[in-house]
C-alpha angles and dihedrals in degrees: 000000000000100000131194125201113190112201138172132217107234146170113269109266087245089065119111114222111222134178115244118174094345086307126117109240136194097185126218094330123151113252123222153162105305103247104219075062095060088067097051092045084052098048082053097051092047085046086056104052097048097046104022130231135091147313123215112189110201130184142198112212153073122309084269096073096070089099095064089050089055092049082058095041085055096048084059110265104147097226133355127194136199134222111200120163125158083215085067095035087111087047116166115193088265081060104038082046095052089045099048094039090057093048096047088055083058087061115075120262102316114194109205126006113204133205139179117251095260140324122263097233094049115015106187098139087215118097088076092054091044100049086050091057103041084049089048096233132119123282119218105180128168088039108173091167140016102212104180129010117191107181088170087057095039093233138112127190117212138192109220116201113228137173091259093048123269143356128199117201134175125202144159129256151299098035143155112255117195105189138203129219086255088073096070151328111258115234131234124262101255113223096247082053089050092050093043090045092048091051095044118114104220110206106221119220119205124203093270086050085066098043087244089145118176098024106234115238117245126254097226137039133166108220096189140002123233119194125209121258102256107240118211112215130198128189118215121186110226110225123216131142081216128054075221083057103040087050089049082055105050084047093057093058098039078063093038090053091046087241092125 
């Protein structure tokens, strides 16, 4: 089976996001796999190894986001590659899906993409199901289990995990999985794939590369940040020997404080 996993580079979900200068800043956080991600590279090593093949990790971002791809490569995928474009540096999901969806057509008859269920930074839950329908293929999202795979077939049957329990879906491939962290544990890099990942050499696509020209404009932008007026909040305990006391009192700073 020729396998994607699409990632994305993001803060740590420690990280407080602040506004500096109208922009939305995450500090000096450390940025890392996104770990919904780590599920989904995990789904498509296990894929792999039960139905052999390949996995191909791929990844939409700055230089910068290479890390994350050799976090994946260590892991075991077999190959990863970058698109990094400054034309698709303000990416919304319409445009990261445009982007992604182009790329994975460049790559030879892939039989099943998988995401994780959303990144940390954004959380939309959308660019999975985006870059299914502009490729024209099923989209399975919310996966919690992948109960039968047929690659001979050319089918997969899913449980989606929904507010009212389970639900079991088959459908053909290729098709376009979004998983949750019910589906697996992720493993751990082992030392010989941190080695191998520190040593691979990632091929960066730009836009052009992908045949995404023009660049489409995205839908949404955000032109400048505003951040909320912190509000400081105090708790006072009202006194009274009485419920008929205690509720004289709260009424008399409610008026105090102007609120009735």
């Amino acid at each position: 089976m020729k396998i994607v996993v699409c990632v994305k580079q993001t803060p740590d979900t420690a990280a407080t996001l602040t506004v500096v200068g109208g922009v939305a800043s995450w500090g000096d956080a450390p940025l890392v796999l996104n770990p919904w991600d780590e599920y989904a590279v995990e789904q498509a090593l296990r894929t792999k190894e039960a139905h052999g093949g390949s996995v191909t990790a791929m990844s939409l971002g700055p230089q910068a986001a290479k890390e994350s791809l050799k976090q994946a490569l260590a892991m075991g995928c077999d190959e990863a590659i970058l698109i990094s474009d400054p034309a698709l540096e303000r990416a919304d999901s319409l445009l990261a899906s445009a982007a992604l969806a182009a790329a994975i057509k460049r790559i030879d008859a892939p039989d099943i993409v998988f995401f994780g269920k959303a990144a940390v930074d954004t959380d939309t839950e959308v660019t999975g199901p985006q870059v299914a329908r502009r490729l024209g293929w099923p989209s399975l999202n919310l996966v919690a289990a992948i109960s039968e795979l047929d690659p001979a077939a050319k089918t997969i049957t899913v449980e989606r995990l929904l507010e009212e329990g389970r639900q079991l879906v088959r459908s053909p491939l290729p098709a376009v999985v979004s998983v949750v962290k019910e589906i697996n544990e992720p493993r751990y890099p082992s030392f010989m794939g941190i080695r191998k990942a520190s040593k691979a050499e990632i091929p960066i696509w730009s836009a052009s590369d992908i045949g995404l020209q023009p660049v489409p404009e995205p839908a949404l932008t955000w032109p400048e940040v505003i951040a909320p007026v912190r509000a400081e909040q105090s708790c006072e305990f009202v006194s009274g020997e009485t419920p008929q006391q205690q509720a004289a009192a709260l009424v008399e700073r409610l008026i105090e404080e102007k609120l009735i």
